[in-house]
Structures are given as structure tokens and as C-alpha cells.
KOLDO-698845 format. One line per 2 residues: number of its first residue (from 1); their letters; for each residue x, y, z of C-alpha. Coordinates in steps of 0.02 Angstrom, whole numbers, plus 50000, padded with zeros to 5 digits. Layout:
N
NUM	a	X/Y/Z | ...
***
This chain:
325
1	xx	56497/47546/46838 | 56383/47622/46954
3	xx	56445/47673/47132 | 56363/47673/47311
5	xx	56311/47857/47364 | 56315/47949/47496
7	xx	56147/48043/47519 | 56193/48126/47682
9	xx	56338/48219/47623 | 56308/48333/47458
11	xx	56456/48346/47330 | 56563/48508/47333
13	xx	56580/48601/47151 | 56751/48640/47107
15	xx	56840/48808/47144 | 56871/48948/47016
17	xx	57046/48910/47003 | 57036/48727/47006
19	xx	56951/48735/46840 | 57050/48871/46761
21	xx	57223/48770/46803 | 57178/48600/46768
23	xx	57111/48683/46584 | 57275/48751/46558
25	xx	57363/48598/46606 | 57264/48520/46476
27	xx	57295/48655/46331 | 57497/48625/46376
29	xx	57480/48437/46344 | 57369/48433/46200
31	xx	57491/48569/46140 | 57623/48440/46162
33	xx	57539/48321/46072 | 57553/48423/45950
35	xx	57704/48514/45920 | 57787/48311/45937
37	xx	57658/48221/45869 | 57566/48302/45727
39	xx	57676/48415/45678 | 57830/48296/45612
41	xx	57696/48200/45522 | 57595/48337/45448
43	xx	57721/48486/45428 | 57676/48673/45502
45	xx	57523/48750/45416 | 57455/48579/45327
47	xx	57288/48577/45342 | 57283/48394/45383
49	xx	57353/48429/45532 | 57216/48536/45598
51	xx	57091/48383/45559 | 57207/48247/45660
53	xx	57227/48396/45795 | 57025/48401/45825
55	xx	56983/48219/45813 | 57149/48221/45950
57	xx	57078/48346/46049 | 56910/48251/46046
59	xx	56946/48100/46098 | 57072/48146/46242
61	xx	56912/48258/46324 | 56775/48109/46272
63	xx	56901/47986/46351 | 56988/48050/46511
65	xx	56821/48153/46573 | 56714/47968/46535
67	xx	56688/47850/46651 | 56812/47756/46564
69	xx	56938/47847/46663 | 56874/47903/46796
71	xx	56782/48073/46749 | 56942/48169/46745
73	xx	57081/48212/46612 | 57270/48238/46668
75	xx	57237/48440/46733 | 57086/48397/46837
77	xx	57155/48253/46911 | 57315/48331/46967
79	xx	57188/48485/47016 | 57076/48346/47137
81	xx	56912/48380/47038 | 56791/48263/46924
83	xx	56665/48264/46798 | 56494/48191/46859
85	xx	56316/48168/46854 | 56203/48255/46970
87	xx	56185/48087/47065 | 56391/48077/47057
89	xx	56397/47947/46947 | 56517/47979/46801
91	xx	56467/47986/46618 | 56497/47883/46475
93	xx	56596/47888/46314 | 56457/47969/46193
95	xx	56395/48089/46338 | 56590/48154/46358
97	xx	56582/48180/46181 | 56429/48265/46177
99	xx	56520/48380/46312 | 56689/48381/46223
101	xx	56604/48444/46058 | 56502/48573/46117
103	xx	56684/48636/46193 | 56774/48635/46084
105	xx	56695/48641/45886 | 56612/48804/45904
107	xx	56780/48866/45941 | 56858/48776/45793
109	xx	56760/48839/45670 | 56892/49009/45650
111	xx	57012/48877/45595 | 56926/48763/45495
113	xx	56770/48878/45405 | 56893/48933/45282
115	xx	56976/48760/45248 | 56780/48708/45204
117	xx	56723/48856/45104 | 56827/48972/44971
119	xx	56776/49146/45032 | 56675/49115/45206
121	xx	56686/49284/45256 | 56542/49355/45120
123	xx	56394/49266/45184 | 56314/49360/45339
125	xx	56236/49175/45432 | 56415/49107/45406
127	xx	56514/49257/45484 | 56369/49261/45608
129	xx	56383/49073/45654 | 56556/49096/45655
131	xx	56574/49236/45760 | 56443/49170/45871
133	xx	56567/49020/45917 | 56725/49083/45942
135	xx	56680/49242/45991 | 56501/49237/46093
137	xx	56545/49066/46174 | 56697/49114/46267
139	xx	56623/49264/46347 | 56474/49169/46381
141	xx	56581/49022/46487 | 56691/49146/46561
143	xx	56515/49250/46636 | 56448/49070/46678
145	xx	56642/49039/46774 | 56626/49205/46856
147	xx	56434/49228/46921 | 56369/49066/46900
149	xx	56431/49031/47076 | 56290/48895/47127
151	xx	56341/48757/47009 | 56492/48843/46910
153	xx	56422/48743/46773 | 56489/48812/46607
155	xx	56421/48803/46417 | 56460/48640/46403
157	xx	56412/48562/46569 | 56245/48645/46555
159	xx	56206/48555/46383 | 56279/48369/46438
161	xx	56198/48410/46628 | 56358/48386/46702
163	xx	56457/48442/46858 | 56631/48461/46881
165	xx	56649/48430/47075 | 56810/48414/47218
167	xx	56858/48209/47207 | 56837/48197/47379
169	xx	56646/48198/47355 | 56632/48143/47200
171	xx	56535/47994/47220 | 56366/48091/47300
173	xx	56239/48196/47222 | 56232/48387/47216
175	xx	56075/48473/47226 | 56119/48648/47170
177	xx	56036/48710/47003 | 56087/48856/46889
179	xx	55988/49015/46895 | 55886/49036/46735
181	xx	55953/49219/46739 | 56132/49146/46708
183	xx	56069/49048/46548 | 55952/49168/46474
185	xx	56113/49300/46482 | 56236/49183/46428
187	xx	56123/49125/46279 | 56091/49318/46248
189	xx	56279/49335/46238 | 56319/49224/46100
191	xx	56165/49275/46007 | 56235/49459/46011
193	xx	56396/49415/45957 | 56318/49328/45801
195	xx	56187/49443/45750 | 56312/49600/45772
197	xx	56437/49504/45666 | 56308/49463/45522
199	xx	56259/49643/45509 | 56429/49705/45498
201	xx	56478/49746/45313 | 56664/49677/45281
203	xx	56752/49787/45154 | 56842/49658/45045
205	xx	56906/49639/44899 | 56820/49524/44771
207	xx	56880/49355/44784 | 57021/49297/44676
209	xx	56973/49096/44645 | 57154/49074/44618
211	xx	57199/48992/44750 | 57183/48773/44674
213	xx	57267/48863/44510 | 57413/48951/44602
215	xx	57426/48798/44699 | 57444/48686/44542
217	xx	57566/48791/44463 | 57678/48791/44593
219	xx	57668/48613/44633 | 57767/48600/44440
221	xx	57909/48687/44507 | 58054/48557/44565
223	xx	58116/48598/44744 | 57940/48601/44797
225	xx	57881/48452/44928 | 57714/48531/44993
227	xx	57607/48679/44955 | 57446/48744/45039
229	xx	57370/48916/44967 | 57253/49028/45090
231	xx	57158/49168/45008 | 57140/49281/45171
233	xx	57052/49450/45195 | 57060/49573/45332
235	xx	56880/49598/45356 | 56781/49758/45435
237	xx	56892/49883/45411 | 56837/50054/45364
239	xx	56867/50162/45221 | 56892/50064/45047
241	xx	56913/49902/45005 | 57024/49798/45105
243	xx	57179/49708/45046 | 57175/49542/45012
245	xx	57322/49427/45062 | 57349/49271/44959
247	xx	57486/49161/45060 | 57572/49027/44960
249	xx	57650/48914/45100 | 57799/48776/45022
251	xx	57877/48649/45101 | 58040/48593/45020
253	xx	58183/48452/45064 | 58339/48578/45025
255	xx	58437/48672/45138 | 58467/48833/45050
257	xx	58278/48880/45011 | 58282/49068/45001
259	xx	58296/49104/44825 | 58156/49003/44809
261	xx	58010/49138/44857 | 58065/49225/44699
263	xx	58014/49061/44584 | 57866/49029/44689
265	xx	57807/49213/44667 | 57814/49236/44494
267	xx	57715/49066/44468 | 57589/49123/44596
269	xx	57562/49296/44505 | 57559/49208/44338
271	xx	57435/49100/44400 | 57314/49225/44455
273	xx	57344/49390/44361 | 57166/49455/44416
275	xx	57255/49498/44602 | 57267/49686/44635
277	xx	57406/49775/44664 | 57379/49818/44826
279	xx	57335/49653/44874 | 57471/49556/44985
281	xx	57564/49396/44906 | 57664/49328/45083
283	xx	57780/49174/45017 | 57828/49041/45147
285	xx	57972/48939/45127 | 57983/48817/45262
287	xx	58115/48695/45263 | 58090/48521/45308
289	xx	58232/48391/45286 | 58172/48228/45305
291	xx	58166/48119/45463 | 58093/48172/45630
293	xx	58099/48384/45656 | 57973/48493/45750
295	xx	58021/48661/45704 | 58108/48670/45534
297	xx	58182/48839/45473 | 58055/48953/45402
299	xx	58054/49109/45269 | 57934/49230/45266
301	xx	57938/49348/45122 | 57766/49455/45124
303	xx	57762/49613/44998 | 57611/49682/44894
305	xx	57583/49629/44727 | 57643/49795/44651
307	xx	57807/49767/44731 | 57834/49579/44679
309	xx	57799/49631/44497 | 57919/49765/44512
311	xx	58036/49660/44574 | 58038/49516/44485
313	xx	58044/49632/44308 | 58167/49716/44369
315	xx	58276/49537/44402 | 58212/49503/44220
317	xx	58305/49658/44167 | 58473/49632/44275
319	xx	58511/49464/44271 | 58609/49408/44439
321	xx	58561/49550/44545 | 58449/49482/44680
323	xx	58338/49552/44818 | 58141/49519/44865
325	x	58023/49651/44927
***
């Protein structure tokens, strides 16, 4: 729907703190969304839920900042501002997307890299890409928030040619333009952050490739509901190889869970007995009755694998004596 403008009068760009607030406003309801409704469906640590959360996430920015309603989501319209066009009309549905996804993928690609690829951290363009995303775009949009005072037109306006402006003057054109100087060091930015990231050297250990056979043996043992395996590294570190840190995360429907970690250890190390024994095994029981709960009970039991072998012979050895690393 096109709207009537007012030449005479150009639109005012929103304030520093009108962006920052109405962005946090948003980040408190999306987190909402999905500590009470993801969660309860998907269970803490599923990677499912990280998929529903994006597409989520997605379509509330492509949405609310559309003209569909009314350029703004809930933060910027409590905040007074909108999304437009420089001729103050608002965008559509695929243009807010466009927006929304430069936003907010390069930023998601910490989170969901590794549920793509087995050992992302070993190939220079992928740590560089990734780096370059969550890293190099956040300090580019927070220079762009700070200097860019002329348009205050961020990573993502700048690519869907939008402006965020004060809803009083929403509806006419702005004639301010970005400095060049602001993109070409806001470009620079992320490009450092990438290409310093691709020639670090990350001191890891090799990886394992235990993590689909650690996840099928534990999947045999009864109690178990759920299981998702993450073979994590602590990368660029100096000195020797770093530790790697296999997590074995289990859901189970029982109340008394702890002894658990214990079973779901020893079918873990059986499963991959190529792990070192420096190398960190961290067990999570989390409990999850069923029906509707956000935040079950959890158990974390982290210990090297030198110490869950010892203990778990030494339990083999005196029967009824208990006690995990």
C-alpha cells in the first residue's frame, strides 16, 4: 500500500538509544518464545530446536519490520521508530527477509557450523567465514551505530537500502546518504576478522569420529529418552595440543537420574576407545518428565577421560561403592 508523502518535511533517523532498546526488547521476546515455546517441545540442547529457533527468529523480523505490519516489530514500536524506504514507504515481505537474514545468519553460523560439519574448526575458509560473521559483523554494526551518524544505517540496512526512522515522519523521504568511508571500514572490519581467523593455527586434537557411534550405543541403554553427542575443541590455544571435549547430552523420563552418567560413560568410552586421556568426556543428565516443563533438573558430570576410566574400574573392582569424577 503506498502512502501520500510529504516532500517538504524530511524524515528524522532514529536515536542511538531508540535502536539499542527496541533490539533488546526484541531479544527478551524472541527469548520468550523460546524458553515457552521451543523449549517444552524440543528439550534443552536438541538441535532441532536451534533450527525452529532461526526460522522463528526469521519470520518475526521478515514479518513485523514488512509492510505487512507496519515496518516495525514489538521493540521499535513501543520505541516510536520504523523501518522504511528512502521515499518512506515501507518494505515488503521478501525485502524484510533479505534484511532479517543478513542480521541475523552470519551470526548463527557459531551455533549451527558444527551441527552441519563434523570437525568445522580444521578448515581455514570455514573458521574464516565463521569468524568473519559472528565476530567481524558485530563490530562492524556497532562502528556503523556509533559514527555512522548521517543515516545510522547498520549492516543490514545498508544491504536491503533501508532506514530505520522516528514514526512521526515516517511516511516522507530522507535524503541523507552514508559516507563511503563508513562502508569501506566496516567492510575492512569483517574482512580482518576473517582473514586473521583463517591464518590462526588451532592446536587440536585429531578428531575422534565417534560421536554417531557413541550416540548409538547409548541410545541401547533403557532409561535413555534423547541423546545428542558434540565433539567440541578449545581451539587456539598455545603450547600442545588442546583437549578435546566430547559431551554426551541424555534426556531421560525418571526422576532419580544420577547414577545414570556412570552407564552413559562407560558406553560412551567403549564406543570410542581412540579418545585421549586427557581429553574431556562431560555427561548430561537432564531430566524431563513428560507434559509441559521449561527448565527440567539437570546433571552435569564433566571429568577427563583418564579419570572416568579410573573410576569406573575401580566400581568394577568394589561393587556398591559409588562416586563419579
Amino acid at each position: 500500500m503506498e502512502r501520500s508523502l510529504r516532500p517538504d518535511v524530511e524524515a528524522e533517523i532514529a536515536g542511538f538509544f531508540q535502536r539499542i532498546f527496541a533490539a533488546i526488547i526484541d531479544v527478551f521476546v524472541l527469548g520468550a518464545i523460546f524458553i515457552f515455546g521451543v523449549l517444552p517441545f524440543f528439550g534443552w540442547f536438541a538441535p532441532e530446536a536451534a533450527y525452529v529457533q532461526l526460522g522463528i527468529d526469521l519470520l518475526y523480523f521478515s514479518l513485523l519490520n514488512s509492510r505487512i505490519a507496519g515496518g516495525a516489530t514489538l521493540g521499535k514500536r513501543l520505541l516510536g521508530i520504523r523501518v522504511v524506504t528512502r521515499t518512506g514507504d515501507y518494505i515488503g515481505f521478501l525485502r524484510a527477509l533479505w534484511r532479517a537474514a543478513v542480521d541475523i545468519l552470519p551470526l548463527a553460523l557459531g551455533s549451527l557450523v558444527p551441527l552441519w560439519l563434523p570437525a568445522p574448526h580444521g578448515d581455514s575458509l570455514i573458521r574464516a567465514i565463521v569468524a568473519a560473521g559472528v565476530i567481524g559483523l558485530p563490530l562492524a554494526t556497532i562502528y556503523l551505530y556509533i559514527f555512522n551518524w548521517n543515516t545510522r544505517q547498520v549492516v543490514h540496512d545498508l544491504a536491503a537500502g533501508t532506514f530505520v526512522v522516528k514514526a512521526e515522519r515516517a511516511d516522507r523521504p530522507f535524503h541523507g546518504r552514508t559516507l563511503l568511508s563508513h562502508v569501506v571500514i566496516a567492510a575492512v572490519l569483517i574482512l580482518l576478522v576473517g582473514a586473521v581467523a583463517a591464518r590462526l593455527e588451532p592446536k587440536l586434537s585429531n578428531p575422534t569420529g565417534c560421536a554417531a557411534k557413541i550416540n548409538g550405543a547409548v541410545r541401547t541403554l533403557p532409561f535413555v529418552d534423547r541423546v545428542t553427542v558434540k565433539d567440541e575443541v578449545s581451539s587456539w590455544r598455545n603450547g600442545s595440543s588442546s583437549a578435546r571435549r566430547m559431551s554426551v547430552i541424555v534426556t531421560v523420563t525418571r526422576k532419580e537420574y544420577s547414577p545414570e552418567a556412570r552407564s552413559v560413560a562407560a558406553k560412551a568410552l567403549s564406543a570410542c576407545p581412540i579418545m585421549k586421556p586427557n581429553d574431556v568426556l562431560n555427561i548430561m543428565i537432564i531430566d524431563k518428565p513428560k507434559g509441559y516443563r521449561v527448565f527440567p533438573r539437570l546433571g552435569r558430570y564433566p571429568g577427563t577421560v583418564e579419570e572416568w576410566r579410573g573410576s569406573l574400574d575401580f566400581e568394577s573392582r568394589h561393587k556398591g561403592r559409588k562416586g563419579t569424577p
